[in-house]
N, C-alpha and C positions, 0 to 999 in steps of 0.2 A: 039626636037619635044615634047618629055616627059616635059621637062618643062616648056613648051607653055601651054600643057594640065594642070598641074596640077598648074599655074600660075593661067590660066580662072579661073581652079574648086575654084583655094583659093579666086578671086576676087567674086566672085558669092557667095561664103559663105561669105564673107565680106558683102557683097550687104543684103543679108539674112537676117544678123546680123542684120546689121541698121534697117533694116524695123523693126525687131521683137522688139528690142533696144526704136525706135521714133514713131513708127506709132502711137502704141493706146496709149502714152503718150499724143501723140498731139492730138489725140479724145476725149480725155478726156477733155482738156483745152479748145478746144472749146464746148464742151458738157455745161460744165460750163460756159461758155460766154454767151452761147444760153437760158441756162433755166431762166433767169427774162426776156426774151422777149416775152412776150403773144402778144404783139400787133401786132406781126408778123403773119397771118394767116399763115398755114399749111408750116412752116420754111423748113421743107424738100425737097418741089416741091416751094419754092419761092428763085428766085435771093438774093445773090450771091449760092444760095444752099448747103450755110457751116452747115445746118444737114446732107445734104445727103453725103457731103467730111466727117462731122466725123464718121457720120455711114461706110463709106467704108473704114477709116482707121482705126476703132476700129477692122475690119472684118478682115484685114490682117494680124495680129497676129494669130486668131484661122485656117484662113487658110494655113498658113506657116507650125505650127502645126502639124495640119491634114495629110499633106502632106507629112509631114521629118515623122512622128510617124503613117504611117495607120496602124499599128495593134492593137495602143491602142487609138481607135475612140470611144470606148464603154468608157471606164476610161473617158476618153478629153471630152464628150459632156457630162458626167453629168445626165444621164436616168432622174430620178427624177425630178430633178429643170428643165429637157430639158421639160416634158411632161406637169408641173406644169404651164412655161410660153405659151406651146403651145394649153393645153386645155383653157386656155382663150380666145383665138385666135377660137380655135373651137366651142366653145360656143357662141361667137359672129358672126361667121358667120353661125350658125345652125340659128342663129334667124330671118338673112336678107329675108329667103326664105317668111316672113310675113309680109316686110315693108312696113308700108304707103307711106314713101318715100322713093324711091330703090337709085335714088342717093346720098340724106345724109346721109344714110348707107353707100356705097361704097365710101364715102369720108374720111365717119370716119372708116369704116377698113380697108381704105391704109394705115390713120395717126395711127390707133392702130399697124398693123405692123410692122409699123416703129418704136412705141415706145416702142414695145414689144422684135424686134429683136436686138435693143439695149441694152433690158435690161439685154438679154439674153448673148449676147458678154461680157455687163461688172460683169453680175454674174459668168459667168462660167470661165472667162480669166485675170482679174483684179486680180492685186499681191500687194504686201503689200507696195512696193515703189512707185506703181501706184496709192495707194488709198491715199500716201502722197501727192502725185503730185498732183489732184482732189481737194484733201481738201484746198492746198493753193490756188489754182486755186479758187475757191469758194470763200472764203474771200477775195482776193483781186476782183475779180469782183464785189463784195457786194460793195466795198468803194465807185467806180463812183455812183452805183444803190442808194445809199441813201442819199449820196451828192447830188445828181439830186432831190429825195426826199424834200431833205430841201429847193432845190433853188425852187421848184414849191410854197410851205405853203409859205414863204416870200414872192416869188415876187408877188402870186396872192393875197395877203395879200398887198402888196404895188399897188394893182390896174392892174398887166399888164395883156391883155387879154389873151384867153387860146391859142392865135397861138403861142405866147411866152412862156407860164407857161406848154401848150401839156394838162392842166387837161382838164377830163371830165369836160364839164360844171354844172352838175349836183353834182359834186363832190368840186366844188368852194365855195367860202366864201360868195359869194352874192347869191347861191341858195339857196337849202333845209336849211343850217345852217351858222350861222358866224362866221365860221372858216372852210378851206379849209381840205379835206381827202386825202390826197397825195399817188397817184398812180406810181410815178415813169416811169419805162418803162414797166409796169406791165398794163395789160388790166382795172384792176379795184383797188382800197384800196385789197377790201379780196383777191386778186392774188396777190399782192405785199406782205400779211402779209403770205400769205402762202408760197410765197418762203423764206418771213424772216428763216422761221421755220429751212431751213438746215444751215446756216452761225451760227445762236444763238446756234442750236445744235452742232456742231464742237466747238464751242468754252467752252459752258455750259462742254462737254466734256472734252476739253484739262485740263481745269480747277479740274477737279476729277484728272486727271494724273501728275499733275506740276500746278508749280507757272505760271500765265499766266504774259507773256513783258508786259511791259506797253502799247505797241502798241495795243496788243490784247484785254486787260483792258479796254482800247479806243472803239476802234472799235466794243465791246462787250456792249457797253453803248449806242455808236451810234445807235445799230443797234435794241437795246430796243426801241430807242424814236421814231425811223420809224416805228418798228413795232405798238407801241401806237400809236402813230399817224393815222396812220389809221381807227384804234375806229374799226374794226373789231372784233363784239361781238363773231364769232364761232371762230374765231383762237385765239382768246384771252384767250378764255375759253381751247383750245387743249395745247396751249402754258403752262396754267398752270397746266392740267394734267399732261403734260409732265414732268415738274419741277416735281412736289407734287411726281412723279413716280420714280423719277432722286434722289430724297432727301429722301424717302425708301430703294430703294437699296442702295447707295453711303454710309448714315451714318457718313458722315463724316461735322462736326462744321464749318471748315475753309470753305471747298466752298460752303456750306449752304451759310454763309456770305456773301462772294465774291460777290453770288449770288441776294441775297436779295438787297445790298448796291449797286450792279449793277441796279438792278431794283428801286430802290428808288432814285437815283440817274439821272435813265433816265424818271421818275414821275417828277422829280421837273423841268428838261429841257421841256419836255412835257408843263408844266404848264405854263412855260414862253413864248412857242410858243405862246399856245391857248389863253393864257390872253394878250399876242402883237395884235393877231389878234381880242380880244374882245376890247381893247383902239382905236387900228383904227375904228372899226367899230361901239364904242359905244355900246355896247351888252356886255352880260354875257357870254361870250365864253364859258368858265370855267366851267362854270353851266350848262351849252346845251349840252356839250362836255362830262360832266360826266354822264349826263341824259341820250342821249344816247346810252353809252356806258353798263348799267345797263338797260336800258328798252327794256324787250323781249314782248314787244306787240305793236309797232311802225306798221307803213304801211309796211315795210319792211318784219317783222315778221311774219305780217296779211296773207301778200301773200302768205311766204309759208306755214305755216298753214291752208288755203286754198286749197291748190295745195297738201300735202302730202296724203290726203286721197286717191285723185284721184288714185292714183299709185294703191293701195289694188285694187278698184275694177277696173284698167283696166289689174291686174294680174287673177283677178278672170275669167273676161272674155276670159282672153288668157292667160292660166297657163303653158301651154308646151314650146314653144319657145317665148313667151312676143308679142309687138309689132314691133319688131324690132331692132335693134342698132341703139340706137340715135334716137329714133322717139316719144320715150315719149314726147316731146314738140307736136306733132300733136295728138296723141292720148288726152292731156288731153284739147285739142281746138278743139274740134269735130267740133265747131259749124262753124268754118276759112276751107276755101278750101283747098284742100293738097297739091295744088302747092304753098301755100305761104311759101317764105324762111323762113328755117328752124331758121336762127339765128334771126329772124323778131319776134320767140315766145318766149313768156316765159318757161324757165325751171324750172325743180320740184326742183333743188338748195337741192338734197342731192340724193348722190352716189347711196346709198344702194337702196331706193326704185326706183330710174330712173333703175338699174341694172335690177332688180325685175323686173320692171312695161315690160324692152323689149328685155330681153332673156328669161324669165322665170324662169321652174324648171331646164331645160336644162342646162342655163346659170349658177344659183347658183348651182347644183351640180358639173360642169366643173372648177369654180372657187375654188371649196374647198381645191383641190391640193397645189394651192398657198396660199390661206388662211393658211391651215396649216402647211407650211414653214414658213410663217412668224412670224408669232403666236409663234411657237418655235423656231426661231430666239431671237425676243426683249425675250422670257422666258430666255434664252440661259445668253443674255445680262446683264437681271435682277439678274440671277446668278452670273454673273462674275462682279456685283457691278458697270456696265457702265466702266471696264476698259477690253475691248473688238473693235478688229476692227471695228463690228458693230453698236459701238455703239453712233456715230451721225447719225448712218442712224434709228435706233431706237428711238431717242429722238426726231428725224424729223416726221417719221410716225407715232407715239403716235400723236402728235399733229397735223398732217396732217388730219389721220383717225377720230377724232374728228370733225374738221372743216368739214367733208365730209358731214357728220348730215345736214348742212346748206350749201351745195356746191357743186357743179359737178368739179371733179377734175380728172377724168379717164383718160380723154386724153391727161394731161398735160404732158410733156416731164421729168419735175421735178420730176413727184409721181413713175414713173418709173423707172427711176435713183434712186433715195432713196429706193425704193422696191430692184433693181436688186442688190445696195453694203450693203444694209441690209444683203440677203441672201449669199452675197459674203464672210463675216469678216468670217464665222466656215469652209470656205474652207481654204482660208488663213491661216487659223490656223494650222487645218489638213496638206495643201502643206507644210509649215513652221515645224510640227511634223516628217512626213514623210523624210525630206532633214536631219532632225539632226539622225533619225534612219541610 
């Protein structure tokens, strides 16, 4: 009978095992599947609902945890980082109680807690062989993503409509310009280039640490000319902060190089697209392509410097909790009725003032918590020369944060994850200090 008993206990601790062993490995993998999919509206509550499986199996790790170890619940959760992802959570919903529109509030703070309480699992639970397993996970997802890239610029380049090419029409070689901006699976060109940012950064990375395969060399070229490709002038410009910040700290000749020859390299592929697609069409591709890509006063442009004022003074009129979460699109169209859908408006196309303009002061003070984790994170990284766990989650949101100027990216699934293993790499370290003590 005793060893009936202690047969179950061992299988059950087997069982234990695994879960703790595969769960949030396999959250993670799909974590990484999921972030180039924008087109997917609110992925968590959409069939087959593999946000809300890798959300639950990233969960079963810290509750395994929790469970085997309740007396060190206070150590396991992390106070800090636990209060810094949750006061943003309370910030945004202090601001709902003033929304124009209560529902796309409450749409967007189911999707913030979803992206928050992931980010929260994989900052405080993610180990160093887990954030191996992630990072491959990432690049090899990137390969179909900008494979699919290339087949859009050629075939709508060779004429085929967009039920075949999926581009926006607006985004094709016979609209605005003659030559196609390729979105991939990505909602638009600047969400495509912004998810480039973490694949280039893993690699710009490996690359300070070792000699990179030839595969990686590859793929690290490829994933330049998608990101050009797109002509996205604010991630373009974040991209090269990033670098310029990367080649500061690093000091080091060889992958300056690497670096540079990588990007000259994926310029002159670039060229041979845009000028294919200037010979089909008879046009200066090349010339329109590079215009632009340099011209910050386009219609484009116009708009949002039009629309950034707005934000100041609809902060001034509602300074305490803003106008809501997610409602600066109706606050700065006063003149549109309030039941028109929200994604129907234009947005203010940068973070920091849509933040501003609808939580307020509430909201930016709530935030500074996390602010200043991160802040002393990438400082953290800048110190350790980019050879730190942190540090493709560093190179990513340097240039993330950039493009933000020109972008709403708060509630992307991506900004969250690069946020939560940013703040992750100085625990790691520490767990990793601690185990050799």
């Amino acid at each position: 009978m005793e060893k009936t008993i202690q047969g179950m206990h061992e299988k059950r601790l087997d069982i234990r095992k695994h879960l703790v062993a595969y769960s949030f490995p396999a959250g993670l993998i799909i974590t990484a599947a999921l972030m180039p999919l924008d087109r997917i509206a609110n992925l968590a509550t959409s069939p087959p609902y593999l946000s809300l499986i890798a959300l639950i199996l990233l969960a079963i790790r810290p509750a395994l945890e929790l469970l085997t170890h309740p007396r060190n619940i206070w150590s396991t959760l992390k106070p800090l980082l636990s209060f810094a992802v949750l006061s943003v959570l309370i910030g945004a919903i202090l601001s709902s109680f003033m929304s124009i529109d209560k529902a796309a509030t409450y749409s967007a703070l189911v999707l913030l807690l979803f992206v928050s309480a992931r980010a929260w699992f994989m900052a405080v639970f993610t180990g160093s062989s887990d954030l191996s397993v992630f990072e491959n996970a990432v690049l090899i997802v990137s390969v179909p993503v900008i494979l699919f890239g290339f087949y859009q610029f050629i075939a709508d380049v060779l004429g085929l409509s967009q039920a075949f090419t999926f581009l926006i029409p607006r985004y094709s070689s016979v609209a605005t310009y003659s030559f196609p901006r390729i979105q991939s699976t990505a909602l638009e060109p600047l969400y495509l280039a912004h998810y480039l940012m973490l694949p280039i950064g893993i690699l710009a990375v490996r690359a300070a640490k070792r000699s990179l395969l030839k595969r990686e060399l590859l793929l690290l070229i490829g994933l330049f000319v998608a990101f050009f490709i797109t002509n996205s002038r604010g991630a373009i410009l974040g991209l090269l902060l990033a670098l310029f910040i990367a080649a500061v700290s690093i000091r080091n000749r060889k992958w300056l190089g690497i670096i540079i020859c990588s990007i000259l390299a994926s310029l002159v592929i670039v060229t041979a697209f845009v000028g294919f697609a200037g010979q089909v069409h008879r046009k200066n591709s090349v010339g329109s392509f590079a215009t632009h890509a340099i011209d910050l006063g386009d219609e484009s442009a116009r708009t949002r410097y039009d629309l950034w004022p707005k934000s100041i003074d609809i902060f001034l009129n509602h300074p305490i909790t803003g106008v809501g979460f997610y409602n600066s699109r109706h606050a700065i169209h006063p003149e549109l009725p309030a039941s028109t859908p929200i994604n129907k408006l234009q947005p203010l196309n940068n973070d920091y003032l849509a933040y501003l303009a609808e939580t307020g002061l509430v909201g930016i003070l709530l935030i500074l918590p996390l602010a200043f984790l991160v802040i002393k994170r990438i400082w953290t990284v800048i110190k350790y020369r980019f050879v730190h766990p942190s540090s493709p989650y560093a190179f990513a949101f340097i240039g993330m944060a950039f493009q933000a100027n020109a972008f709403h990216s708060i509630l992307l699934l991506r900004t969250w994850v690069v946020i939560a293993l940013l703040l992750a790499g100085q625990r790691i370290i520490q767990d990793a200090n601690s185990i050799k003590v």
